[in-house]
C-alpha positions in Angstrom: 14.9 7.7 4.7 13.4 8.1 7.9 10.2 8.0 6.4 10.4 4.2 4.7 10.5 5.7 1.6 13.1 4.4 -0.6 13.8 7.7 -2.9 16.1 6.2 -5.6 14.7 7.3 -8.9 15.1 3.7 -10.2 13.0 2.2 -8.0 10.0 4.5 -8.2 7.0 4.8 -10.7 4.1 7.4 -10.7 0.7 6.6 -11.8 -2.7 9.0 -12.1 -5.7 7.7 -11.4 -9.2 7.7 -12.8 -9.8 11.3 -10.3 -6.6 12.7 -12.3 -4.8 12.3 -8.6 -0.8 11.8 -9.2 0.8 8.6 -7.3 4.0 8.2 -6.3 4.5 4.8 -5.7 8.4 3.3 -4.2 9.7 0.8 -2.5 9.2 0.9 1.8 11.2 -0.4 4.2 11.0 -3.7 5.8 8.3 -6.8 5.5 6.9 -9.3 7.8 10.8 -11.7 8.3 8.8 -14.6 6.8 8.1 -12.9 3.4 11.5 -10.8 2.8 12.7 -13.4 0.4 9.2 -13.6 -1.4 7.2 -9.8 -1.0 8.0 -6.2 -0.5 6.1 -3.4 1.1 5.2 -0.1 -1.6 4.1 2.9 -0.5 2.0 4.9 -3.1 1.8 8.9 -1.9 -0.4 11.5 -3.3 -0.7 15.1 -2.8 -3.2 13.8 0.2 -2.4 10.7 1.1 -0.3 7.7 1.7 -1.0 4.0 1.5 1.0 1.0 1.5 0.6 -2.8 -0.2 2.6 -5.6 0.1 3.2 -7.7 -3.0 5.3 -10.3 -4.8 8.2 -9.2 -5.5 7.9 -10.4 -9.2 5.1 -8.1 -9.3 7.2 -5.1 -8.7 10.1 -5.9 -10.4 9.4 -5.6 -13.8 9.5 -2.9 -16.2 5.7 -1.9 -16.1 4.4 -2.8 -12.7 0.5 -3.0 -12.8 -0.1 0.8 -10.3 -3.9 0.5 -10.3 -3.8 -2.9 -9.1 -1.3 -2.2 -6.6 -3.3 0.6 -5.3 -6.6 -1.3 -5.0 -5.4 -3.3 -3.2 -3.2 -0.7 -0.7 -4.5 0.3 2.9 -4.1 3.8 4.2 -1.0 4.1 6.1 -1.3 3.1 9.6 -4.3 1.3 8.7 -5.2 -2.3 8.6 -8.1 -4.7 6.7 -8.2 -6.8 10.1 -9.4 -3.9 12.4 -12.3 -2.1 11.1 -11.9 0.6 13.2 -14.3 2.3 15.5 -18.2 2.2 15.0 -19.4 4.8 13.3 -22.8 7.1 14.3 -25.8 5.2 12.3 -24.1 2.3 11.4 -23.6 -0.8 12.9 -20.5 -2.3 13.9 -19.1 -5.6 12.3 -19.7 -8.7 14.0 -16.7 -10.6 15.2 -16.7 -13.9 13.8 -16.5 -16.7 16.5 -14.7 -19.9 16.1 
């Protein structure tokens, strides 16, 4: 498990999207200590890419967790929504708010 992936067949659920892309979505390793009693971390992986989402943990542990809604709301793995990343050529970069 090197990876974070938790590879028990219990805890793991596959979903295809809209595209027709397969999901693979399980359990990961480790939360933020604050949330361990409340969320988990998922990984969903594809033939081309993994993201990760952090949820309730009511939300996962049921018989028929909701996949798409889980992978809208998943970041790419590695990634963050707080860092936008670097600008991009003909775009504009996001403002920074101020405070």
């Amino acid at each position: 498990m090197a990876s974070g992936f938790d590879d028990r067949a219990d805890e793991q659920h596959t979903f295809t999207d809209a595209r027709g892309e397969e999901w693979t979505f399980a359990r990961r390793q480790g939360v933020r200590r604050s949330e361990e009693d409340t969320h988990i971390a998922v990984v969903a992986r594809s033939a081309f890419q993994s993201r990760i989402v952090t949820c309730h943990r009511d939300e996962w542990e049921t018989q028929r967790p909701d996949l798409s809604s889980l992978l809208a709301r998943s970041v790419p793995a590695g990634g963050s929504r707080a860092n936008p990343g670097p600008a991009r050529p003909g775009k504009a970069a996001p403002k920074k708010p101020t405070f």
